[in-house]
C-alpha positions in Angstrom: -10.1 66.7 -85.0 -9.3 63.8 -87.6 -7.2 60.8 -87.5 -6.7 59.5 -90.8 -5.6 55.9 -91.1 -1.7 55.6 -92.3 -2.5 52.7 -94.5 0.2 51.0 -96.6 -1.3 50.5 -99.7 -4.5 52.5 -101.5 -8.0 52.5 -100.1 -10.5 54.2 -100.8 -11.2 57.9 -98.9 -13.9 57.2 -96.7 -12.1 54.0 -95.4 -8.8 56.1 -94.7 -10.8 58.6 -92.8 -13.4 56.4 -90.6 -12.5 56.8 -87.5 -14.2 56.0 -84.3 -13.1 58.8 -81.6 -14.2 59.5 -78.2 -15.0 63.5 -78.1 -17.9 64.0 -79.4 -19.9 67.6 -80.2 -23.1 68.4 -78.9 -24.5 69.1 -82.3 -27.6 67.5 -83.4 -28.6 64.9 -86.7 -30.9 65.7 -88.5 -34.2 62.4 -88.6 -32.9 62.8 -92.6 -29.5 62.1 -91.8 -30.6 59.2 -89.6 -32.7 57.5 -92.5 -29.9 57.9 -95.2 -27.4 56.1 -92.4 -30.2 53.5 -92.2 -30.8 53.3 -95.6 -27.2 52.6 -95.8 -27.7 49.5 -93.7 -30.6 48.3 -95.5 -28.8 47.7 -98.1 -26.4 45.5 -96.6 -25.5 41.8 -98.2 -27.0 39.3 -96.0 -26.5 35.4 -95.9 -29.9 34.0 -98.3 -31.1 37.7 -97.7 -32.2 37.1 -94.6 -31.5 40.7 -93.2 -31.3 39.9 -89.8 -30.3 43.2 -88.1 -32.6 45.5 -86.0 -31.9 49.0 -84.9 -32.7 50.7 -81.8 -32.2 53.9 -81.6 -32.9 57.6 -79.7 -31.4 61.5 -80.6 -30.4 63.3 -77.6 -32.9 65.8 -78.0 -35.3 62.6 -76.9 -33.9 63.4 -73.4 -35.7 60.1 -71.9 -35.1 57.8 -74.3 -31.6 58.5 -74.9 -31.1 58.1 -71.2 -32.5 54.6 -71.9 -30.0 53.5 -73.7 -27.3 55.7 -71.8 -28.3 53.3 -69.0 -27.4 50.5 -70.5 -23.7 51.6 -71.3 -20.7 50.1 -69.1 -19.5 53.1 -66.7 -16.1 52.9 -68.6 -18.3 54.2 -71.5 -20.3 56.9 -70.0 -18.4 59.3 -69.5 -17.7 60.5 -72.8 -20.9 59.3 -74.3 -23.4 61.4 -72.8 -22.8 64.3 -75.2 -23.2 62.2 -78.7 -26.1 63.5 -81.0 -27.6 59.9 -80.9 -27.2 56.7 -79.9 -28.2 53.2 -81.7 -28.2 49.5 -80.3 -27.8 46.8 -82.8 -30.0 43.7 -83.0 -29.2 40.5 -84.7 -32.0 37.8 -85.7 -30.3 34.3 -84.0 -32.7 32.5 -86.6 -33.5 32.2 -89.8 -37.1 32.4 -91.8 -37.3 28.8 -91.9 -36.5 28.6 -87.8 -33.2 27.1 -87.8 -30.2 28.9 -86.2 -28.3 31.6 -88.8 -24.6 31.4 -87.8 -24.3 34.2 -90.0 -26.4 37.1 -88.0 -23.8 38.5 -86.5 -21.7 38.5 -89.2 -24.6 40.1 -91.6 -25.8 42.5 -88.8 -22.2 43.7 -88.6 -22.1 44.1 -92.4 -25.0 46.6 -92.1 -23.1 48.1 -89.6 -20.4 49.0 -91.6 -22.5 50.1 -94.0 -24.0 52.8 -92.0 -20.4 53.8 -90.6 -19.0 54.5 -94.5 -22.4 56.5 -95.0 -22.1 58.6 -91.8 -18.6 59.1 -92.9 -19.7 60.0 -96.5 -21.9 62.8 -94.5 -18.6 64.3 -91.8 -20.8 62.3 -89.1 -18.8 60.0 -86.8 -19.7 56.8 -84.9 -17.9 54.7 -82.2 -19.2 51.1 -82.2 -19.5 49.3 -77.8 -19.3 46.6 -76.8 -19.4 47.9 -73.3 -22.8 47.8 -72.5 -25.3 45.5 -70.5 -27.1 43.5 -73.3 -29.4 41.9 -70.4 -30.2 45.3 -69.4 -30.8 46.0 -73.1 -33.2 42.8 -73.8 -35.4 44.1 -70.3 -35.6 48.1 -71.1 -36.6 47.6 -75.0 -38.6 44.2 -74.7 -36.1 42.1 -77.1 -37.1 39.4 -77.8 -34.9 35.9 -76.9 -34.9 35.0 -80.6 -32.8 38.3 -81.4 -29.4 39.6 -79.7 -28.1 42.8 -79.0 -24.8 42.8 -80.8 -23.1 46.7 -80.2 -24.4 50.0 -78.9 -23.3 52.7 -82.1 -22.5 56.3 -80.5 -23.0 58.7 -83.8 -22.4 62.5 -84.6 -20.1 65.1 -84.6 -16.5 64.6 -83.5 -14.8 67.3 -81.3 -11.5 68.2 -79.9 -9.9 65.6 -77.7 -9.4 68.7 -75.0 -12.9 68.3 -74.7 -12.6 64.7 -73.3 -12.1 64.1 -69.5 -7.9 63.9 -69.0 -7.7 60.2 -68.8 -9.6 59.7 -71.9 -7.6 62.6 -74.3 -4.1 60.8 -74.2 -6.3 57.5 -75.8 -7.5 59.6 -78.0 -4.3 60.9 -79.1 -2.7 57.7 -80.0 -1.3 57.2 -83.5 -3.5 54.2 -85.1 -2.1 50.7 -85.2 -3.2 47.8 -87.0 -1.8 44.4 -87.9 0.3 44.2 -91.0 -1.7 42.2 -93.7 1.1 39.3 -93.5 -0.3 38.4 -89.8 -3.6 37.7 -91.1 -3.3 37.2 -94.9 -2.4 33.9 -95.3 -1.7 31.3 -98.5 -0.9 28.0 -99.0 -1.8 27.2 -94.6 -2.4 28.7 -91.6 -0.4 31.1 -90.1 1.9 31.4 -93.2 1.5 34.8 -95.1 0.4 34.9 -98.7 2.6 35.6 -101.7 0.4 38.4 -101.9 1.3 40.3 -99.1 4.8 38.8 -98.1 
């Protein structure tokens, strides 16, 4: 199953095609397709190249540590995310080298992110980015530290069929995609009014 994005103006292939579903196969990754998706990230741009994401992460095959991390998932989550081929908790560094907060670790730590979602895309893998999941759970199970913060759990692998979803999950995954038109958040000469560009 794909969901293509009906954009209104040219982007590029991988960005039309990202998707992040629900039904998921039971498939495996590969540890080489793992390191090229954090590779990916690596190579993120980062606010004075400070780098501040972290990765958690366990395969499925790693039956106790992916139940780790299944743990810490919001029950609205767990029912469709127990058959993902792995899953990945993102870490952001709250300060920089020279100790003072980074208001930009989310924001690079997201970036990385993304980066990793175009490359699993790249390679016909799939992700779905929570933010339903117990970050104080998260911090106790893994030991993170208070100077980092979980930021997302990242289900990756292969999608599947929505039929293969429980029933009250297949008609979400169904649903055409919406987003905003670019004159609700592009915006010119003040707030709130829409650029020339995209009026």
């Amino acid at each position: 199953m794909t969901n293509p994005a009906p954009t209104d103006h040219p982007v590029h292939p991988l960005i039309e095609k990202r998707w992040s579903p629900r039904a998921f196969t039971s498939a495996s990754v590969t540890a080489e397709q793992m390191r090229s998706l954090f590779e990916a990230a690596r190579w993120a741009a980062s606010s004075r190249n400070e780098q501040p994401w972290s990765f958690l992460v366990a395969l499925r095959e790693d039956e106790a540590q992916f139940a780790r991390f299944f743990g810490c998932l919001m029950p609205g989550n767990q029912p469709w995310a127990g058959s993902v081929s792995a899953l990945a908790l993102s870490v952001a560094e709250a300060r920089g080298a020279d100790g003072s907060p980074n208001k930009y670790a989310v924001h690079d730590t997201a970036l990385a992110v993304a980066n990793l979602i175009v490359q699993a895309t790249s390679m016909d893998l799939y992700t779905h980015q929570m933010g339903g999941f117990d970050g104080t759970k998260a911090r106790a199970e893994f030991g993170i530290p208070e100077t980092h913060d979980p930021v997302a759990m990242i289900a990756i692998g292969h999608v599947a069929d929505a039929d293969t979803l429980p029933e009250d999950l297949r008609e979400r995954e169904r649903q055409p995609r919406v987003r905003r038109p670019l004159a609700e958040f592009v915006y010119g000469s003040a707030w709130g009014l829409a650029s020339d560009l995209v009026s």
